[in-house]
N, C-alpha and C positions, 0 to 999 in steps of 0.2 A: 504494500500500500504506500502511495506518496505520503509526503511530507504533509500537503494543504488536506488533504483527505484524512491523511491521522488524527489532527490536532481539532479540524472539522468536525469529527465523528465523536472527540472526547468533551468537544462542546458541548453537539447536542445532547451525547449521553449526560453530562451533568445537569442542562437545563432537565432534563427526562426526570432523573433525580432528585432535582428540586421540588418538581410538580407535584410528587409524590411523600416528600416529607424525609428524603433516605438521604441523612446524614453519614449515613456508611460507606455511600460513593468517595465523599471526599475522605473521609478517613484515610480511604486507600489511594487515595492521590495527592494528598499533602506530605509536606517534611517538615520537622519542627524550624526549617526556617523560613516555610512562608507566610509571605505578606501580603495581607489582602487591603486594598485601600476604597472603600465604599464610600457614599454620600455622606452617612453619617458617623465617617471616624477610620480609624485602622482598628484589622483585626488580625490573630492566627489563624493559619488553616482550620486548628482544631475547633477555632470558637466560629468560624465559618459553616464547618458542619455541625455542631450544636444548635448553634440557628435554627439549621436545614431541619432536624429533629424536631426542634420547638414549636414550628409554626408549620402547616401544611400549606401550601401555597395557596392564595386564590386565585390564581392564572390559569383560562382553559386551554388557550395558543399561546405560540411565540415561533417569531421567527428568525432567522438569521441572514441579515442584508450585508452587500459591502466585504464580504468576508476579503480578510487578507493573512498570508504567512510570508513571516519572512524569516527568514532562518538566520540564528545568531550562530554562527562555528561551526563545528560538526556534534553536537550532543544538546544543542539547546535549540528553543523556537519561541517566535511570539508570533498571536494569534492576535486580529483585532477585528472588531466586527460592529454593527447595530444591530440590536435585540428590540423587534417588536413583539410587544405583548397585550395580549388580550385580557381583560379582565368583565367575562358575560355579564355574571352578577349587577356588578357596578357599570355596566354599561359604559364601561373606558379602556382607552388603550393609552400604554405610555411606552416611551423609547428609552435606551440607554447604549450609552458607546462602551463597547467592552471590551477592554483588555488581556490578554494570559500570556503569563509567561513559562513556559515549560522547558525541562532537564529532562535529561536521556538519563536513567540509571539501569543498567543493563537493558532489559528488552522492554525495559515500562516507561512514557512518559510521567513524569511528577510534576505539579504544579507547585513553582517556587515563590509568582507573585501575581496578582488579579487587582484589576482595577475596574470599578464601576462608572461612569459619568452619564446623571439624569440628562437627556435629550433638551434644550430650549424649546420652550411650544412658541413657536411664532404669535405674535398677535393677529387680530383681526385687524389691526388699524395698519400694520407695514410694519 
């Protein structure tokens, strides 16, 4: 599998995981030194998946626009993308520009650092 298709597939599998509440995904894809940087603060991987446990998502879709890899060396990679999301319930959708950065450690990508940034909603006015 390529490189854009690897890191691609462990996207979506994470967003999968999130949907569902399975903070156990990222258990297995963190290292005690990543850094995750969200809207509201820094966090660890590990309190990233604790999160993920804590709250079950209320997102029915999402998608992933804009994908790009660019490969850092020969055993790293960063991913970056826009995340649209659905939210039926609430009858809203919101964006976010997303970041990952990932390490090759033997045959496994790890996730060493993630970034979130909420989308600007345009106004109405320009």
């Amino acid at each position: 599998m390529n490189l854009d298709k690897e890191l691609t597939a462990l996207e979506e599998q994470g967003w999968a995981a999130i949907s569902v509440g399975d903070g156990g995904f990222y258990r297995r894809l963190v290292t005690d030194r990543t850094v995750c940087v969200e809207p509201d603060g820094l966090q660890t991987g590990w309190e990233l998946a604790d999160d993920i446990d804590a709250s079950k998502s209320p997102f029915d879709d999402y998608k992933l626009e804009d994908v790009k890899v660019l490969p850092l060396g020969d055993a790293a990679a960063l991913i970056t993308y826009r995340a649209v999301v659905r939210l039926s319930q609430a009858d809203f959708t919101f964006q976010l520009y997303m970041t990952s950065v990932y390490e090759r450690a033997g045959e496994e990508w790890k996730l060493v650092f993630h970034q979130q940034t909420p989308v600007k909603e345009e106004s109405e006015d320009g």
